[in-house]
C-alpha positions as CSV (number, residue, x, y, z in Angstrom):
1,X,-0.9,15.0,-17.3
2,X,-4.4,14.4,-15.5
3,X,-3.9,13.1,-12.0
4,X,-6.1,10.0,-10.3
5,X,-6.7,8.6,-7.3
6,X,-6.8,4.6,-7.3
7,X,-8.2,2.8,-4.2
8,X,-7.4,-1.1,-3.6
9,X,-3.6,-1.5,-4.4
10,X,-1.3,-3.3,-2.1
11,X,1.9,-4.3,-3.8
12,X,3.9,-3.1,-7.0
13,X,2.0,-6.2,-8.8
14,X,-1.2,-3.9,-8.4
15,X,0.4,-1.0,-10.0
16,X,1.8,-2.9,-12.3
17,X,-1.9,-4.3,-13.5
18,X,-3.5,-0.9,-13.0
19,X,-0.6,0.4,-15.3
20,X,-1.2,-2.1,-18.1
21,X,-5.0,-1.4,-18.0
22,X,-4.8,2.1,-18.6
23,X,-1.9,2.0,-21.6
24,X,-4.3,-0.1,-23.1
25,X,-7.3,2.5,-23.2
26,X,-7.1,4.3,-26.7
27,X,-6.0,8.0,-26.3
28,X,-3.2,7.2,-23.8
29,X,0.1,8.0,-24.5
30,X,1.5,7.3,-21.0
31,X,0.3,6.3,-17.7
32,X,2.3,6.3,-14.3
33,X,1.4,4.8,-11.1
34,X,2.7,6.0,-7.7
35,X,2.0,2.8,-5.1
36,X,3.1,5.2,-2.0
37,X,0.7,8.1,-2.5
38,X,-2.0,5.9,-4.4
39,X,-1.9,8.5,-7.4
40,X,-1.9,7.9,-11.3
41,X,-0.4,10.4,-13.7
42,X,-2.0,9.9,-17.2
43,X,-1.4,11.7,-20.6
44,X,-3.4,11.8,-23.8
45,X,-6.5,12.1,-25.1
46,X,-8.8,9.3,-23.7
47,X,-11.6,10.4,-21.5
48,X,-11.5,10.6,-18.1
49,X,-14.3,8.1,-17.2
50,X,-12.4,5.6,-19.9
51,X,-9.5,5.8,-18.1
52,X,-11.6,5.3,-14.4
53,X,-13.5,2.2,-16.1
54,X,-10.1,0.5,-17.3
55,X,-9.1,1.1,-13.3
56,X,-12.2,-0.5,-12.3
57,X,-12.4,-3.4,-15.0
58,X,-9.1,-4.6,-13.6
59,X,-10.4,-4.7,-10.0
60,X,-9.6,-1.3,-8.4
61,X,-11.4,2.2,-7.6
62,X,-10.5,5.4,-9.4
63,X,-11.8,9.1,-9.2
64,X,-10.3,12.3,-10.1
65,X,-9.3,13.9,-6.8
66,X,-11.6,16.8,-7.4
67,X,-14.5,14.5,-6.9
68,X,-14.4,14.8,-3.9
69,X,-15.0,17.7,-0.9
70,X,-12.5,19.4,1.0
71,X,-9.8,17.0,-1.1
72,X,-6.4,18.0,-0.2
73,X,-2.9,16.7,-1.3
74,X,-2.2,14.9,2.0
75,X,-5.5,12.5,1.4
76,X,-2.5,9.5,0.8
77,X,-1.1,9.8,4.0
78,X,-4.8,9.8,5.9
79,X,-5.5,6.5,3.8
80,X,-2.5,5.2,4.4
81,X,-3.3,5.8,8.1
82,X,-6.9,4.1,7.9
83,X,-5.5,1.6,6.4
84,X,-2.8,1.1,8.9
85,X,-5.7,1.6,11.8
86,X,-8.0,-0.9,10.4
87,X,-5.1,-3.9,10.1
88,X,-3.9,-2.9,13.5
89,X,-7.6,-3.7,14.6
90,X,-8.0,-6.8,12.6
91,X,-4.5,-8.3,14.0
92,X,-5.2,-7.8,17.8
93,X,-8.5,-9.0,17.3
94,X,-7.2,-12.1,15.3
95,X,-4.4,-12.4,17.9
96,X,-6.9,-12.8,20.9
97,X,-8.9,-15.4,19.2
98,X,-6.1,-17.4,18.3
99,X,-4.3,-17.5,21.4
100,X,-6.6,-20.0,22.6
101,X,-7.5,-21.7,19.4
102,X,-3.5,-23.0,19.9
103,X,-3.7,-23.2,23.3
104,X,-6.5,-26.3,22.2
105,X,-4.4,-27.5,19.9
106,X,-1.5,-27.3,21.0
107,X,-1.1,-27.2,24.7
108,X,-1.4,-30.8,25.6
109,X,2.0,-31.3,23.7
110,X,3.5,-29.7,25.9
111,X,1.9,-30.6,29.4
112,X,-0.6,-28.0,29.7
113,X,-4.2,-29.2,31.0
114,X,-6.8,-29.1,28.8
115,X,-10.7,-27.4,30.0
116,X,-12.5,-30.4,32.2
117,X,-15.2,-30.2,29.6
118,X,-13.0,-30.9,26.8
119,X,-10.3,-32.8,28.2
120,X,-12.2,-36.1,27.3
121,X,-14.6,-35.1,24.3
122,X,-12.5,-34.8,21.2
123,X,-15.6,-34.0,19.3
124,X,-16.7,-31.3,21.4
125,X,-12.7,-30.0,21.2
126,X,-13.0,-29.9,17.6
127,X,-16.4,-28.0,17.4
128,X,-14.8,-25.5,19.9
129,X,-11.7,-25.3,17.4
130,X,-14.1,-24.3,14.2
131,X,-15.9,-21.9,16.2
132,X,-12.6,-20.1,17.0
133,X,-11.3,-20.5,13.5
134,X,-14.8,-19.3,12.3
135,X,-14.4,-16.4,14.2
136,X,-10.7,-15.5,12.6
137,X,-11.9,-16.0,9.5
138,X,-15.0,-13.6,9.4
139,X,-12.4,-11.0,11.4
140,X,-10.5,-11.2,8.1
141,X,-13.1,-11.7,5.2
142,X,-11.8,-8.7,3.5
143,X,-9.2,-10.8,2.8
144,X,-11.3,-13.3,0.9
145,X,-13.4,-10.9,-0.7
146,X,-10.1,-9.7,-2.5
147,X,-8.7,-13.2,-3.4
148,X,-12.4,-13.8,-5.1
149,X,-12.0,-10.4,-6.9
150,X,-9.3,-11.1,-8.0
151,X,-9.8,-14.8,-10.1
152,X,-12.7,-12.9,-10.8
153,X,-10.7,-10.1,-12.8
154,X,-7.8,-12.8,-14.1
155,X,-5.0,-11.3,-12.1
156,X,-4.9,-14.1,-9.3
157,X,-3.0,-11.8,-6.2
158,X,-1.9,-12.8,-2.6
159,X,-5.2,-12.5,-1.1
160,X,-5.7,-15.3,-3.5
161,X,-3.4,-17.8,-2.0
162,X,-4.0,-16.7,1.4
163,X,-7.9,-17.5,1.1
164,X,-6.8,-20.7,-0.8
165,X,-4.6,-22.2,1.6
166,X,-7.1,-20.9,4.5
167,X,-10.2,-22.5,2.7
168,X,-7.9,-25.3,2.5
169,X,-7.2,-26.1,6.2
170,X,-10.6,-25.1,7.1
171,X,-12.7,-27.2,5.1
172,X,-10.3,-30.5,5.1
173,X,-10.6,-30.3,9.0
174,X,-14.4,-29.4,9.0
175,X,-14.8,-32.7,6.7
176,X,-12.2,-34.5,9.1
177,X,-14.4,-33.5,12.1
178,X,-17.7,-35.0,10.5
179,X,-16.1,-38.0,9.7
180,X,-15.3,-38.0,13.7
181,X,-19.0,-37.9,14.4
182,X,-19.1,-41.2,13.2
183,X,-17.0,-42.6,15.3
184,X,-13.8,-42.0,14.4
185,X,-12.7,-40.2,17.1
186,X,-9.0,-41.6,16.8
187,X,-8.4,-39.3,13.9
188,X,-8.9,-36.0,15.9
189,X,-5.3,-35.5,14.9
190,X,-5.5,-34.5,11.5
191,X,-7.6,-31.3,12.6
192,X,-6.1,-28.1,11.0
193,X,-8.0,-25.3,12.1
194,X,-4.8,-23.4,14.0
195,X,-3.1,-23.6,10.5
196,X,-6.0,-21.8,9.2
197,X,-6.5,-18.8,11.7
198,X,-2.7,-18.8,11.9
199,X,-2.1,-18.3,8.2
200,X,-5.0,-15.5,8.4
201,X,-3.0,-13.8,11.5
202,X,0.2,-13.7,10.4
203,X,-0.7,-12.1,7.1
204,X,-2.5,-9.5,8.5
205,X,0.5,-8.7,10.8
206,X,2.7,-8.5,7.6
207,X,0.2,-6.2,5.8
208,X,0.2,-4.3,9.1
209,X,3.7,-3.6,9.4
210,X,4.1,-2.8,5.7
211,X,1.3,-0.6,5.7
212,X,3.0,1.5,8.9
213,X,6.3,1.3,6.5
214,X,4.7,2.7,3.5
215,X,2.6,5.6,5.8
216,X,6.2,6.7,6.6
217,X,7.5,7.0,3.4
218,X,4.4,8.4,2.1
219,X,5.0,11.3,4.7
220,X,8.9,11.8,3.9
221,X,7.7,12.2,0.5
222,X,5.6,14.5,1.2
223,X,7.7,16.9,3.5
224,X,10.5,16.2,0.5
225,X,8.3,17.8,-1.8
226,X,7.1,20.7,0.6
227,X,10.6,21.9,0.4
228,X,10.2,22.9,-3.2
229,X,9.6,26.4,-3.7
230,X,5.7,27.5,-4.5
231,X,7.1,30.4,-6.7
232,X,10.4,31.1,-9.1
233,X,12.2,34.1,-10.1
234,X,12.3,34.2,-14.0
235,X,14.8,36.2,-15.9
236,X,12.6,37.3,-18.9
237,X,14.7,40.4,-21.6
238,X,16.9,41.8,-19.0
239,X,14.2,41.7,-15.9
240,X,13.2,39.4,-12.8
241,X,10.1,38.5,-12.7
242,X,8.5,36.0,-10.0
243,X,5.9,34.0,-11.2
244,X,4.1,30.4,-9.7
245,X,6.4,27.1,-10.0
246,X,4.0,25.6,-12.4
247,X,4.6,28.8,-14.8
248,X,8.0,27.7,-15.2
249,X,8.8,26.2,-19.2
250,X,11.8,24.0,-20.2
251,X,14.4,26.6,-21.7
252,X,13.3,29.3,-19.2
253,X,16.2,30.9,-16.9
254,X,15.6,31.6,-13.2
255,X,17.7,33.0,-10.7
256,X,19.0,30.8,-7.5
257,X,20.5,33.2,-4.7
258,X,22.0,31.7,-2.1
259,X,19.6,29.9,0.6
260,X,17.2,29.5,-1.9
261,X,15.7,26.1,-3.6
262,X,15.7,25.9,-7.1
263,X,12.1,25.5,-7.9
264,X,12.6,22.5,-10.4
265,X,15.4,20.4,-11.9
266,X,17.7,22.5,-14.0
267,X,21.2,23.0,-15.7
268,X,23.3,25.8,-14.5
269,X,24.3,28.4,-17.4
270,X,25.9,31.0,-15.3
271,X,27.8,31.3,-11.7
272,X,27.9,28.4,-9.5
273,X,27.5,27.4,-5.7
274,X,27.9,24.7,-3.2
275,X,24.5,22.7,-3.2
276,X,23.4,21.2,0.0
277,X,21.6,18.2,-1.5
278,X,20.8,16.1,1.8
279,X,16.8,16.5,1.4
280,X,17.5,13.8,-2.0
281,X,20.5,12.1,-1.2
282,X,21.7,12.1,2.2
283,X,25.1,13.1,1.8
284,X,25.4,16.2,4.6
285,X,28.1,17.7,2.8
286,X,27.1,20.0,-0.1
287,X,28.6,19.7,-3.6
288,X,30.0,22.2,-5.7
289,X,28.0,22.9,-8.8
290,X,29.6,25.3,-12.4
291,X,28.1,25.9,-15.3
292,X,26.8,22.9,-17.2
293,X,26.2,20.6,-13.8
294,X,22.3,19.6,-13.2
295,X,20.4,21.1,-10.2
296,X,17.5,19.5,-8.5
297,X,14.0,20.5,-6.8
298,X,14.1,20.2,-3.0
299,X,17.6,21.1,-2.7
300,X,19.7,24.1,-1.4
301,X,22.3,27.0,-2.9
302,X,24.5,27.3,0.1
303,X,27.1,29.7,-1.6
């Protein structure tokens, strides 16, 4: 199974499409995609820049992690990290616009003065209210670029109704605000540019907040699989032999002494052991395992 590297997903409905893209490039017998570390496992016989065009043709990025230099197996958690970086810039920045984008809207409901040069000029409120909203929305175009991609790829995602319901507010109160140039100032309460910036801001703190979630697990992963061996010690005619993890073949026997990991998942067929399986499951106390119980990777022969 080749491993990939897809850019652009955030949420199992991406996977999902990216998965259903692939299975249906010929050659592929079975594609899996991993949402925490941004990898994709796929087996068969289709070509490696089929199987990238099928990623891109359904609106994401793909490349064989060899592509690039100095590519190491922690390249998910650094994304992950940008990622988390870049919406923690985009919120703050979002927040400090908006703050006084409501503060015009919404202060004089509850008794807070208004700016002397707006206090009286509805129009001149409203013009200040777009700029502000404006501003939010160019801070978060990435979301809009995505919601495009995506009707323009036929797989409609939430950047999709985000930019909708934005676009939405934005435009109805731009065309509301024209019709107050002409006099009809008394409407100057149907302007919904706060619901606009707010819907932008509050999504991007969501996406923040998940992305910091999904950095963490990427890294407990990651240490949970660093606690796998590298190497396994093979009983071949009589003799032990060590040789590298990925030299191990289903229906091979290797030895487990206690304090050592097995190197991957296994059935015991002779002696036993209490198994200290807290790395998978939590449980701190270790379980006795006989012949015909199943061992995993990652875990530890305590007896």
């Amino acid at each position: 199974m080749k491993t990939f590297t897809v850019t652009g997903m955030t949420c199992s409905a991406c996977s999902a499409r990216v998965e259903k893209a692939v299975r249906a490039v010929a050659g592929v017998t079975a594609c899996n995609v991993n949402l925490l570390t941004n990898s994709m496992g796929v087996a068969g016989t289709a070509t490696d820049n089929a199987v990238i065009a099928a990623v891109q043709n359904a609106g994401y990025g793909a490349f064989l992690p060899s592509d690039l230099p100095n590519t190491t197996a922690n390249t998910a958690p650094r994304e992950n990290d940008s990622e988390h970086k870049s919406l923690k810039r985009r919120f703050f920045t979002s927040l400090l616009i908006l703050l006084p984008l409501v503060y015009l809207t919404m202060g004089g409901m509850v008794g807070l003065p208004q700016p002397p040069f707006l206090a009286n000029n509805p129009l001149a409120l409203g013009l200040t209210q777009l700029l502000l909203t404006a501003a939010v929305m160019v801070t978060n175009r990435v979301v809009f670029i995505r919601g495009v991609q995506g009707v323009l790829h036929r797989a409609p995602n939430m950047d999709t109704l985000v930019s909708l319901g934005s676009t939405a507010a934005f435009g109805y109160s731009t065309f509301t605000l024209y019709r107050m140039t002409a006099g009809h100032a008394a409407i100057a309460h149907d302007l919904y540019f706060e619901s606009a910036a707010m819907i932008l801001t509050l999504i991007t703190l969501g996406k923040m907040l998940e992305a910091r979630s999904k950095g963490r697990t990427t890294d407990a992963l990651k240490r949970l699989m660093r606690l796998a061996p590298q190497t396994a010690t093979v009983r071949q005619d009589g003799a032990e032999i060590t040789v590298p993890v990925t030299a191990v073949q289903v229906g091979d026997l290797f030895v487990v002494r206690p304090g050592e990991s097995p190197p991957v998942d296994g059935v015991i067929r002779e002696g036993g052991g209490a198994v200290d399986e807290a790395a998978l499951t939590g449980e701190s106390i270790p379980q006795d395992k006989t012949v015909g119980d199943a061992v995993s990777a990652a875990t530890v022969n305590r007896s």
